[in-house]
MOPAC internal coordinates of N, CA, C and O (Angstrom, degrees):
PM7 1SCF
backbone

  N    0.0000 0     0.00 0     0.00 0    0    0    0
  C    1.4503 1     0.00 0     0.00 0    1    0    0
  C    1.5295 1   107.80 1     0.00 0    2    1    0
  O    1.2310 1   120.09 1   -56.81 1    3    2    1
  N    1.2993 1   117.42 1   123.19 1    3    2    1
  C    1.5433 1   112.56 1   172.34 1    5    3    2
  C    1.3443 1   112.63 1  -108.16 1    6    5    3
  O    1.2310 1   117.19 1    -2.47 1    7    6    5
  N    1.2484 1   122.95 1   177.53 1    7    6    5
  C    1.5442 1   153.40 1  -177.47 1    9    7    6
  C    1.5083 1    96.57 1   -43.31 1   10    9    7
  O    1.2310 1   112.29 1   139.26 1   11   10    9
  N    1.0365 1   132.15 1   -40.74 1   11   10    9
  C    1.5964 1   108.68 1   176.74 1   13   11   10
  C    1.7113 1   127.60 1  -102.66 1   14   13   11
  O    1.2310 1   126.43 1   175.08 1   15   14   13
  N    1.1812 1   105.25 1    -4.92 1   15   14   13
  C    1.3288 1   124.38 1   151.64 1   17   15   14
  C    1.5751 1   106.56 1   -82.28 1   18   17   15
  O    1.2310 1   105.32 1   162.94 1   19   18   17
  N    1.0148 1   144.80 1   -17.06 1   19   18   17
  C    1.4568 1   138.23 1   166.68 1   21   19   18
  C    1.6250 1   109.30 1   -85.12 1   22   21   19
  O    1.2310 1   131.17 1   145.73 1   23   22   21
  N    1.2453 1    96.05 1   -34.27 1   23   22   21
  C    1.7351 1    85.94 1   177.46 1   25   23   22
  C    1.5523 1    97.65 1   -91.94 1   26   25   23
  O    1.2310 1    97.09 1   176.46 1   27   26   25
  N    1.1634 1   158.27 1    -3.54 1   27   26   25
  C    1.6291 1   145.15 1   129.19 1   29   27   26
  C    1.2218 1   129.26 1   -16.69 1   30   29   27
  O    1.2310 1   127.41 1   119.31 1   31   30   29
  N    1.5195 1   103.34 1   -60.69 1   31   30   29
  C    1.0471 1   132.12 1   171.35 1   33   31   30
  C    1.4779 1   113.94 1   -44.32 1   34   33   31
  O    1.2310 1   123.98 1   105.74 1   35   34   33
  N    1.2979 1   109.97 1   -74.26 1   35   34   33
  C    1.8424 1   125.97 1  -177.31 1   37   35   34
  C    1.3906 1   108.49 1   -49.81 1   38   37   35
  O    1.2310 1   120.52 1   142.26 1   39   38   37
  N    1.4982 1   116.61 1   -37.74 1   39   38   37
  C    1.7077 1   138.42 1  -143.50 1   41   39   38
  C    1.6511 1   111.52 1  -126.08 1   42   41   39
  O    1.2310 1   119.41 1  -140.98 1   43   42   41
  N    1.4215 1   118.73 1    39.02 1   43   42   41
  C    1.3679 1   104.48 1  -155.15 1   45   43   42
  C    2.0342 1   126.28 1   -69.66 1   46   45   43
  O    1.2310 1   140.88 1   149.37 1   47   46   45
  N    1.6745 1    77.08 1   -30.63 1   47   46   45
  C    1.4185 1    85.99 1   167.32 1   49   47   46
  C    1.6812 1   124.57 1   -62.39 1   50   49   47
  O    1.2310 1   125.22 1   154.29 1   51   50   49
  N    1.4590 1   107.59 1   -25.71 1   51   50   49
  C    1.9935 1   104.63 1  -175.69 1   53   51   50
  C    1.2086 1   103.64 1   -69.67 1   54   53   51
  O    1.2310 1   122.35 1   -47.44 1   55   54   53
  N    1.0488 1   113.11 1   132.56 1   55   54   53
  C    1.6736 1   137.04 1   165.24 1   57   55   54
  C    1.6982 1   118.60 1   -84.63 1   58   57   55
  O    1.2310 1   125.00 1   -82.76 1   59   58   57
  N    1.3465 1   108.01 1    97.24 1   59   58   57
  C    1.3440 1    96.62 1  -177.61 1   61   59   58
  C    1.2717 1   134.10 1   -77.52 1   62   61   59
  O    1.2310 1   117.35 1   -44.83 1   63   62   61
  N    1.5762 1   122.66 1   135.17 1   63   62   61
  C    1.2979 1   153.67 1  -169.36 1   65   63   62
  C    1.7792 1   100.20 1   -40.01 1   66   65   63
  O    1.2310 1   114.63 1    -8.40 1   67   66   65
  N    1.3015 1   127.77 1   171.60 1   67   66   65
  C    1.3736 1   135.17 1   132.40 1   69   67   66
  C    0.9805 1   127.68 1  -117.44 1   70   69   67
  O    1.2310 1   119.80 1   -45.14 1   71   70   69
  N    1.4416 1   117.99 1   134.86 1   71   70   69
  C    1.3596 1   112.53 1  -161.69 1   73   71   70
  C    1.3870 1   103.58 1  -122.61 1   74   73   71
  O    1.2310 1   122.15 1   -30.80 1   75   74   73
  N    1.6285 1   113.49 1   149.20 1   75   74   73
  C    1.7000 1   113.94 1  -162.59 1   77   75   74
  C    1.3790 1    85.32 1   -88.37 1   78   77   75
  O    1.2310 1   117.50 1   -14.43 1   79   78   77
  N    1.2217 1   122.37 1   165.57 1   79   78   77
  C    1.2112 1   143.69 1   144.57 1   81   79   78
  C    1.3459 1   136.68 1   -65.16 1   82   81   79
  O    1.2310 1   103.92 1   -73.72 1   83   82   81
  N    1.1742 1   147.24 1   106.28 1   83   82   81
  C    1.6886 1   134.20 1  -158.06 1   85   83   82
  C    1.2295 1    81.47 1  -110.42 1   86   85   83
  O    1.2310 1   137.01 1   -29.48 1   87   86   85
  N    1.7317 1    84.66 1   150.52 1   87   86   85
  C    1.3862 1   114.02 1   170.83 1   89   87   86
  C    1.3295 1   112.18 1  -155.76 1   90   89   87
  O    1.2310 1   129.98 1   -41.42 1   91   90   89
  N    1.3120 1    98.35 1   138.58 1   91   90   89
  C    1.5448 1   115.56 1  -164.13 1   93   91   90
  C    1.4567 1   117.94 1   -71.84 1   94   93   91
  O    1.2310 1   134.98 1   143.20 1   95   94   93
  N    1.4779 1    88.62 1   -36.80 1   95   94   93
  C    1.8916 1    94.18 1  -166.46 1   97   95   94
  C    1.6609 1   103.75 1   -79.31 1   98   97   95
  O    1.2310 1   121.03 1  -178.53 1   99   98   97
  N    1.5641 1   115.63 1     1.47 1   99   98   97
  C    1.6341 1   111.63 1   158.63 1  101   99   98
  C    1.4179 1   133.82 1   -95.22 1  102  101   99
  O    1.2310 1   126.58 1  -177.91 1  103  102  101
  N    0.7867 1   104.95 1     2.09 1  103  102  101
  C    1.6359 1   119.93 1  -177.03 1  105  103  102
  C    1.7017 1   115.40 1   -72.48 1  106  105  103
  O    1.2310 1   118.81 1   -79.64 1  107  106  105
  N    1.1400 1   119.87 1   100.36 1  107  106  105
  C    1.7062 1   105.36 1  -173.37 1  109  107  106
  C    1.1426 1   135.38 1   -71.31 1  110  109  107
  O    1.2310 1   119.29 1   -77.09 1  111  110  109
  N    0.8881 1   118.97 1   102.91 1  111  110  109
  C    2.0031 1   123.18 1   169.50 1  113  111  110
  C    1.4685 1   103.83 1   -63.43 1  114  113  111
  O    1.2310 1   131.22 1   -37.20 1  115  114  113
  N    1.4957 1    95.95 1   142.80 1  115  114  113
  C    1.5998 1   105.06 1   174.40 1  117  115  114
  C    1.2549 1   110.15 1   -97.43 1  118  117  115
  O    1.2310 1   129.39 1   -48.37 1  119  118  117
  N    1.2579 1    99.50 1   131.63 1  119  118  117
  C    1.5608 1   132.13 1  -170.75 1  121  119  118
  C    1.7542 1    90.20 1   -76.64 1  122  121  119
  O    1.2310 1   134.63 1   -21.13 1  123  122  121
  N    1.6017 1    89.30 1   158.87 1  123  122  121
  C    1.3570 1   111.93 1   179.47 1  125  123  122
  C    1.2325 1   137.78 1  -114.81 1  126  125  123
  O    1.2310 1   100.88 1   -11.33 1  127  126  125
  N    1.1026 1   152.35 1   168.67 1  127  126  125
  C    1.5333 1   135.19 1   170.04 1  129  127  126
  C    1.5938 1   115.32 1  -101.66 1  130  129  127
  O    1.2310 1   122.19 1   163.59 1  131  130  129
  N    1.6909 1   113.42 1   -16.41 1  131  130  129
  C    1.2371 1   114.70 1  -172.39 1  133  131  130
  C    2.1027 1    95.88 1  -100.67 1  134  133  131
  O    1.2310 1   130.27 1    -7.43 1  135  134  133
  N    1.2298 1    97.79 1   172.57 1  135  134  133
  C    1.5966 1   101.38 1  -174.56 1  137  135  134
  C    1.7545 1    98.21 1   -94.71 1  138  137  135
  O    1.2310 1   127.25 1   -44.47 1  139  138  137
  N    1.8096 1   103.66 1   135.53 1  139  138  137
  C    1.5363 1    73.72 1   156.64 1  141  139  138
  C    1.2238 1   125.32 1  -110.20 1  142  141  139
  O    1.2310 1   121.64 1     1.44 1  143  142  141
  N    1.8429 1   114.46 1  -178.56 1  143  142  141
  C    1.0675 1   123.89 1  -141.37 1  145  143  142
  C    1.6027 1   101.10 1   -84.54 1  146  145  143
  O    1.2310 1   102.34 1   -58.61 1  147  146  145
  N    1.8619 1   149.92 1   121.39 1  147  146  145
  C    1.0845 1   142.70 1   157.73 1  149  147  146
  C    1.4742 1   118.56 1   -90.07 1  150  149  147
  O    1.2310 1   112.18 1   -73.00 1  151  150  149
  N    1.6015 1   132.36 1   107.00 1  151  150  149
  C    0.8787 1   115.75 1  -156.13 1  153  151  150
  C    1.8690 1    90.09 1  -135.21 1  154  153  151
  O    1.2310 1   119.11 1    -0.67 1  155  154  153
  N    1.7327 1   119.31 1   179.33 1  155  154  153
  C    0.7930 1   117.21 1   179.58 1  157  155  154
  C    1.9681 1    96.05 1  -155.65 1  158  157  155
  O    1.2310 1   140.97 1   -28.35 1  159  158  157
  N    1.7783 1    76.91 1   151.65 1  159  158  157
  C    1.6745 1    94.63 1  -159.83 1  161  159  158
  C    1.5189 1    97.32 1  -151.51 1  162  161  159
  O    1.2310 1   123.48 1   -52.35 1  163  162  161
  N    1.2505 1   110.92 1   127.65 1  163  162  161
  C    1.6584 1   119.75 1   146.21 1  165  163  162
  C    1.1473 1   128.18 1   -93.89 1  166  165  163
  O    1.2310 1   126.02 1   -52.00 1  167  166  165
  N    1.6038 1   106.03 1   128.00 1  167  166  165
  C    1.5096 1   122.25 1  -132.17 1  169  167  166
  C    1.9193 1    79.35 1  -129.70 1  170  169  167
  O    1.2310 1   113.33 1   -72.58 1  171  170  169
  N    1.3684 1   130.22 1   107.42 1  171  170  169
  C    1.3003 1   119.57 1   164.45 1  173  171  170
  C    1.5654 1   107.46 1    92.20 1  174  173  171
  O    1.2310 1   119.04 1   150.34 1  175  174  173
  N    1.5267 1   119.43 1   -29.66 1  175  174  173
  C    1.3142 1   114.40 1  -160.78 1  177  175  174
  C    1.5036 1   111.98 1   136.66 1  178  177  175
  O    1.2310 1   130.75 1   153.66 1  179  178  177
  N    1.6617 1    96.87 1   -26.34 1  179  178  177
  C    1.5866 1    97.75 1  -167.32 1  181  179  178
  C    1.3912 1   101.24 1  -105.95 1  182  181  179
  O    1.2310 1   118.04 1     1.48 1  183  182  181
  N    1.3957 1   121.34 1  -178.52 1  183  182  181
  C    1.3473 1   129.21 1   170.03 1  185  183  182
  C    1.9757 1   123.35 1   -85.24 1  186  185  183
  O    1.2310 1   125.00 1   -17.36 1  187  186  185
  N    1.3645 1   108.00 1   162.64 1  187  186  185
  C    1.2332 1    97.30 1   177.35 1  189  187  186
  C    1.8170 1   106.97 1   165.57 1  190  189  187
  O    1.2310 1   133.17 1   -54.27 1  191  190  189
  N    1.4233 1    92.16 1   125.73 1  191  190  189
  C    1.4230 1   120.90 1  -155.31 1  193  191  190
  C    1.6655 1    88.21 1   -91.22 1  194  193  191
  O    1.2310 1   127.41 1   -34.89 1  195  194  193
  N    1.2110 1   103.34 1   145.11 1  195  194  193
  C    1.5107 1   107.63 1  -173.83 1  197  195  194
  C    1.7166 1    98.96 1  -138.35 1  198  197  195
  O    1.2310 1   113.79 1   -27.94 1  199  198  197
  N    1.0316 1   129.35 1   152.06 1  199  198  197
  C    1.5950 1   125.12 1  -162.43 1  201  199  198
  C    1.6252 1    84.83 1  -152.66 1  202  201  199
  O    1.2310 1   114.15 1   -67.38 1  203  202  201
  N    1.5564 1   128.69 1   112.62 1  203  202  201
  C    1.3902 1   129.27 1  -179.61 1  205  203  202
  C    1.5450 1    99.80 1  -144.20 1  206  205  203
  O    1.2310 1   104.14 1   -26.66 1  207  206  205
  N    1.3888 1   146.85 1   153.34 1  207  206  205
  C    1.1566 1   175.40 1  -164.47 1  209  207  206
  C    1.3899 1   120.49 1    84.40 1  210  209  207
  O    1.2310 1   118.92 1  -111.31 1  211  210  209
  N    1.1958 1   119.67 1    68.69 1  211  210  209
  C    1.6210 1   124.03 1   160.74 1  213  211  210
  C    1.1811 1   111.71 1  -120.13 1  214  213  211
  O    1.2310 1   125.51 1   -20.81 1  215  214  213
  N    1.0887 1   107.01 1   159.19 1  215  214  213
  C    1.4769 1   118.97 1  -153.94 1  217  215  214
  C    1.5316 1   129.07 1  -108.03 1  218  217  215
  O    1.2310 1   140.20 1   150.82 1  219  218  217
  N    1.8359 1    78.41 1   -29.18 1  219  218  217
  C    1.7793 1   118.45 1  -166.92 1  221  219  218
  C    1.8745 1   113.68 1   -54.91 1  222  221  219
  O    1.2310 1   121.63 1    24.31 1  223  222  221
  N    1.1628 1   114.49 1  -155.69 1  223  222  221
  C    1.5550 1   101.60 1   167.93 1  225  223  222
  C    1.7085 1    95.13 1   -96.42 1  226  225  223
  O    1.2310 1   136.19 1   -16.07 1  227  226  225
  N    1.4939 1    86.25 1   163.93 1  227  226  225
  C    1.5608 1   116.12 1   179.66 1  229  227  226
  C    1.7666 1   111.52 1   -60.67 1  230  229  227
  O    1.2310 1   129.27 1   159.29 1  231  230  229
  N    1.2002 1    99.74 1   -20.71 1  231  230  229
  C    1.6755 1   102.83 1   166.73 1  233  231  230
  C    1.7714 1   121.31 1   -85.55 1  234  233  231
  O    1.2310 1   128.26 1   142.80 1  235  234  233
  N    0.7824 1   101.70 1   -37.20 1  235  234  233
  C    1.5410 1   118.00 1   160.45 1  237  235  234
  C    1.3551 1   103.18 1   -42.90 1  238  237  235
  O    1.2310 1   116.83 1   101.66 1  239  238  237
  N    1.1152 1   123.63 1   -78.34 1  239  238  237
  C    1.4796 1   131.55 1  -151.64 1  241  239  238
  C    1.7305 1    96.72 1   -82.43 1  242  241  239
  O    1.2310 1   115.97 1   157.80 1  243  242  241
  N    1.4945 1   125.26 1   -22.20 1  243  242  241
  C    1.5003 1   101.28 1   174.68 1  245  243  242
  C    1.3789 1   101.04 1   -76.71 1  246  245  243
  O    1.2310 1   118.04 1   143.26 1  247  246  245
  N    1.3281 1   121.34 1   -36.74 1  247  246  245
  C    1.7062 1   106.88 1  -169.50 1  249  247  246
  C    1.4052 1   109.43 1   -69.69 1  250  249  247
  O    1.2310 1   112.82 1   169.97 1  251  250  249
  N    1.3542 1   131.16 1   -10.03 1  251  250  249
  C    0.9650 1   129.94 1   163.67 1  253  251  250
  C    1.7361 1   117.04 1   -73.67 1  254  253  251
  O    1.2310 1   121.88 1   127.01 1  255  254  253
  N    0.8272 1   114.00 1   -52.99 1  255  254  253
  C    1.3494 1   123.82 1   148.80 1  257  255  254
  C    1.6037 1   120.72 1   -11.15 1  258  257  255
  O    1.2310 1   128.60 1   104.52 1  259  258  257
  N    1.1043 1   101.03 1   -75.48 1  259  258  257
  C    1.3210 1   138.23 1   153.41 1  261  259  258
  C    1.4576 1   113.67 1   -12.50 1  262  261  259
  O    1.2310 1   127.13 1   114.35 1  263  262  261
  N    1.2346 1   103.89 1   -65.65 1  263  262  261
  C    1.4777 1   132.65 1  -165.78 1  265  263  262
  C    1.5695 1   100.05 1   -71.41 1  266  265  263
  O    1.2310 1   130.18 1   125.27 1  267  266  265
  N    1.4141 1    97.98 1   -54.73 1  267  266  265
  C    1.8253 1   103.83 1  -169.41 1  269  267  266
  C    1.7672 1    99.33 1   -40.87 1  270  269  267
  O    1.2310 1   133.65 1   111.11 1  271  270  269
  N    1.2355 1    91.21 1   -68.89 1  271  270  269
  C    1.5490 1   118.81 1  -150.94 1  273  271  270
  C    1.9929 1   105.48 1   -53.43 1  274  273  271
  O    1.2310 1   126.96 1   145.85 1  275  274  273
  N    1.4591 1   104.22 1   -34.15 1  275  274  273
  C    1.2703 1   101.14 1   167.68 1  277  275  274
  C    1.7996 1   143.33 1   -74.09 1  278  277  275
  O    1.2310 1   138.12 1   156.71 1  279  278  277
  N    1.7690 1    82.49 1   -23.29 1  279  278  277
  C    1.4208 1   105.12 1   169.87 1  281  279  278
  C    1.4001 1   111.01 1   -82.75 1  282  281  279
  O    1.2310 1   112.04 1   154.96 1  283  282  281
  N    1.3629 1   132.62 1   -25.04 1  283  282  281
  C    1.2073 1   113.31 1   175.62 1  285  283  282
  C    1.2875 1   130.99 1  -116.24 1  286  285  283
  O    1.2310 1   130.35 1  -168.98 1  287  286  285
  N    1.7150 1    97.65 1    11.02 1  287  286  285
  C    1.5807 1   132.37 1   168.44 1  289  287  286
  C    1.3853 1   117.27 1    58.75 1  290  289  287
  O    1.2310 1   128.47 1  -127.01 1  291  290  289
  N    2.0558 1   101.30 1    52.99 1  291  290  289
  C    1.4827 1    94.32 1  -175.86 1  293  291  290
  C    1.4353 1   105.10 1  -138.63 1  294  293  291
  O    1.2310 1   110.52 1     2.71 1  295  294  293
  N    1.1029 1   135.42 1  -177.29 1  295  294  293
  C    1.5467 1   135.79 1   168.24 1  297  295  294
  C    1.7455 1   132.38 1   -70.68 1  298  297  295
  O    1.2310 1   122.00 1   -55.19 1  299  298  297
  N    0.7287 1   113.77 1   124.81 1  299  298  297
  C    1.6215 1   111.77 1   168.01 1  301  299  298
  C    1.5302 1   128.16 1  -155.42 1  302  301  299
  O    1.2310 1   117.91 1    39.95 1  303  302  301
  N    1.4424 1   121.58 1  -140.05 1  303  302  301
  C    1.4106 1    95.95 1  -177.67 1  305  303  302
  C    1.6458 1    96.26 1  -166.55 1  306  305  303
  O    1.2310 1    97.82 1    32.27 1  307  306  305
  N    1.2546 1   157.17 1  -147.73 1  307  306  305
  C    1.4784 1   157.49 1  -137.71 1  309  307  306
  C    1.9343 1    83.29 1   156.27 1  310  309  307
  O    1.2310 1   125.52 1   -84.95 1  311  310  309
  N    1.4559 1   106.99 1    95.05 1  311  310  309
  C    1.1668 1   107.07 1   155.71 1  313  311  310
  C    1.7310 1   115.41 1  -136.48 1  314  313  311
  O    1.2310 1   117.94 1   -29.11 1  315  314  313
  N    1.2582 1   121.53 1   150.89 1  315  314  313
  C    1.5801 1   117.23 1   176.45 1  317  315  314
  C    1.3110 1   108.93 1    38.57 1  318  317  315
  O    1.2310 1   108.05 1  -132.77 1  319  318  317
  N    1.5514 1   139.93 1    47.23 1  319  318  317
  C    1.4455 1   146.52 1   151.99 1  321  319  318
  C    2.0719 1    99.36 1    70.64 1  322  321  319
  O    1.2310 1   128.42 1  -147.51 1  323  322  321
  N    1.6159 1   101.39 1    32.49 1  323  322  321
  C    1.2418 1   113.86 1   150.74 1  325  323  322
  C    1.0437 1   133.23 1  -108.20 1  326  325  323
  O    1.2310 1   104.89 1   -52.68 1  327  326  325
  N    1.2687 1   145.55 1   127.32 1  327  326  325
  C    1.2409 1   135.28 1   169.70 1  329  327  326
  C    1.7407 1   121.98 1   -84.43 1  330  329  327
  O    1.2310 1   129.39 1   -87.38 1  331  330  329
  N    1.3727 1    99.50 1    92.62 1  331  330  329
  C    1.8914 1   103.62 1  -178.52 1  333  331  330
  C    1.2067 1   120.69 1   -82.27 1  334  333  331
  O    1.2310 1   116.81 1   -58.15 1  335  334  333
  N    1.9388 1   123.67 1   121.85 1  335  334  333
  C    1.5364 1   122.31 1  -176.50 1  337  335  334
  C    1.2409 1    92.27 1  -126.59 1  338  337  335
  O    1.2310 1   123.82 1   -16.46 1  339  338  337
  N    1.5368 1   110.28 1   163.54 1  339  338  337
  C    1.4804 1    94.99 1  -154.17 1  341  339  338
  C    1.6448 1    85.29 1  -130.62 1  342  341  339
  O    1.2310 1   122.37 1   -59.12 1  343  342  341
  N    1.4369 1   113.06 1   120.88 1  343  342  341
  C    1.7555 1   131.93 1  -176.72 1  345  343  342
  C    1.1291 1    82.51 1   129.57 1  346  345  343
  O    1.2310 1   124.04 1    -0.99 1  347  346  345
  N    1.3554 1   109.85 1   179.01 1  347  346  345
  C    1.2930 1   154.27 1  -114.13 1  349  347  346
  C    2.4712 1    94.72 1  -143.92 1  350  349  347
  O    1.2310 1   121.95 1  -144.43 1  351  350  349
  N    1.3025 1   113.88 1    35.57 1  351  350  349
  C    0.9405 1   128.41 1   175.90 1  353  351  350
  C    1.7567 1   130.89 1   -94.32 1  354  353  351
  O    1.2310 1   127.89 1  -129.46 1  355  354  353
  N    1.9763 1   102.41 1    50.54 1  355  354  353
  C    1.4491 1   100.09 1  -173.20 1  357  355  354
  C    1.7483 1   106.50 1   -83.88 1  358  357  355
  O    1.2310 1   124.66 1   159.26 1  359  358  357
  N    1.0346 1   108.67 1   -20.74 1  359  358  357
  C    1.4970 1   102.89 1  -158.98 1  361  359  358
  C    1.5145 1   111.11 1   -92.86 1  362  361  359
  O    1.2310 1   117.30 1   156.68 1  363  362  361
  N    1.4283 1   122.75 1   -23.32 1  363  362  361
  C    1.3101 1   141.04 1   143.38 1  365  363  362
  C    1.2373 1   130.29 1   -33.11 1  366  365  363
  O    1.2310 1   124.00 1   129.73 1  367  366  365
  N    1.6964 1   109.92 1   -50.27 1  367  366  365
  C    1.3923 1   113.02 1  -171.79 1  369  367  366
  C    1.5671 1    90.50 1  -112.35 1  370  369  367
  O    1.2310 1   110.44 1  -179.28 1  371  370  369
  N    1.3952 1   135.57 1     0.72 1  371  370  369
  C    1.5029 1   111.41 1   162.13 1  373  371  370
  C    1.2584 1   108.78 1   -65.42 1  374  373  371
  O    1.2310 1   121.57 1   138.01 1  375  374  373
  N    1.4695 1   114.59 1   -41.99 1  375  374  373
  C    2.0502 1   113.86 1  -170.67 1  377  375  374
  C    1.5613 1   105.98 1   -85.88 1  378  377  375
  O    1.2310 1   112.57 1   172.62 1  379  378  377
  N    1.5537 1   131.64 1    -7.38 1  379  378  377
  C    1.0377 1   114.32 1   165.75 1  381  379  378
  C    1.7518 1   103.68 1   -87.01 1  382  381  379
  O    1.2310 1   111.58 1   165.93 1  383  382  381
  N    0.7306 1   133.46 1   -14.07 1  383  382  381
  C    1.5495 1   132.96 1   151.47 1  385  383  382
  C    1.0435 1   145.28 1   -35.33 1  386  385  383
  O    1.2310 1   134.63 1   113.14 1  387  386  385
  N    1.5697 1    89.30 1   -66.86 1  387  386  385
  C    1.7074 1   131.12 1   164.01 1  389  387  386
  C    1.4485 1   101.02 1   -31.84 1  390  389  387
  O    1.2310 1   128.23 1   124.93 1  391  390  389
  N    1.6598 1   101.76 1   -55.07 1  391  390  389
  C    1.6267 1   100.24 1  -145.25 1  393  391  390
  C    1.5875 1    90.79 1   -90.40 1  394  393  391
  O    1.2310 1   119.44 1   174.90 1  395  394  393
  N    1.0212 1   118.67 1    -5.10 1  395  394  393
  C    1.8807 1   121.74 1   171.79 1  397  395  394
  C    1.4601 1   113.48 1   -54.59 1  398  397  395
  O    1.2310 1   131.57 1   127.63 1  399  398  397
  N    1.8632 1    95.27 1   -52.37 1  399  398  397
  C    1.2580 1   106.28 1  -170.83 1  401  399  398
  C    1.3462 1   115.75 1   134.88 1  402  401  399
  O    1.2310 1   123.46 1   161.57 1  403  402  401
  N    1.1663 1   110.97 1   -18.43 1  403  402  401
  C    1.4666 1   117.55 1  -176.58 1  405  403  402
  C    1.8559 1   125.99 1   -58.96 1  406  405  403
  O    1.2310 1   121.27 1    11.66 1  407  406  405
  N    0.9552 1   115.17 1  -168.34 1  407  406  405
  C    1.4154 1   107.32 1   153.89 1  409  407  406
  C    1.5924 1   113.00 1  -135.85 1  410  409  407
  O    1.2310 1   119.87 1   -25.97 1  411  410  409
  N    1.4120 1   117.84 1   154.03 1  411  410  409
  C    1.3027 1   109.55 1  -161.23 1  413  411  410
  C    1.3614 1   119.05 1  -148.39 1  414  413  411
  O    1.2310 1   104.72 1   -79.25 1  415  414  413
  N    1.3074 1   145.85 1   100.75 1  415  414  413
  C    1.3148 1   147.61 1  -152.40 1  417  415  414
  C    1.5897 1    96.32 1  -113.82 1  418  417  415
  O    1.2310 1   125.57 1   -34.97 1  419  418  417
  N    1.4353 1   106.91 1   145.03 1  419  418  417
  C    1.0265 1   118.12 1  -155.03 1  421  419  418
  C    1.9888 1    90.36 1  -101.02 1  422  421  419
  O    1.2310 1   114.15 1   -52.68 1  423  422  421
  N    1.3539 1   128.69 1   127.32 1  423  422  421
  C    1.5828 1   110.95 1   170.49 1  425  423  422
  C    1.8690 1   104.83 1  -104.47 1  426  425  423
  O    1.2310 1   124.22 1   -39.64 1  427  426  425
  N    1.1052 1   109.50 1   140.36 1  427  426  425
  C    1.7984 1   124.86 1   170.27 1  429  427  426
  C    1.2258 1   105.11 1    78.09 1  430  429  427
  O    1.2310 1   124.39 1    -1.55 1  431  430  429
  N    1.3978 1   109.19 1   178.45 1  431  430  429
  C    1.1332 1   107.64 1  -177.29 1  433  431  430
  C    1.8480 1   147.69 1   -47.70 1  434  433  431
  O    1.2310 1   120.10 1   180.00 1  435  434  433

């Protein structure tokens, strides 16, 4: 007997709810016409990939954010309509981009 057959039991009258499932990777971000910018900078000593020209709303671009940082299982942050990841991750997040849809120009070396 598990946990929701025990609360049946206790609770016979509640009728249970359905609940949708969210999912992140459906939610649409608005695409752009300009590329954004993938650039790289040592910041302190260390490395750190910076991803800036979108245009979209500010929610857009954190869940995107969002997205980066989980797929490539590293730290960063959503500051001043930049997106900061911290290594040396341009070529990674140009093709996870790519395959978003975006367009994406690579800046420096």
């Amino acid at each position: 007997m598990d946990l929701r057959d025990q609360l049946k039991n206790l609770f016979p009258e509640h009728e249970e709810e359905d609940k949708q499932e969210v999912d992140d990777g459906g939610l649409d971000i608005w695409m752009q016409n300009e590329p954004l910018l993938c650039k790289y900078e040592k910041r302190r000593g260390k490395p750190v990939t910076i991803i800036e020209g979108y245009t979209g709303a500010d929610d857009d671009f954190k869940i995107l954010s969002r997205e980066l940082k989980t797929m490539l299982g590293v730290g960063g942050s959503f500051k001043r309509e930049q997106i900061l990841i911290q290594g040396d991750y341009r070529n990674k997040i140009m093709t996870f981009l790519k395959d978003k849809g975006f367009k994406v120009k690579r800046v420096g070396g």
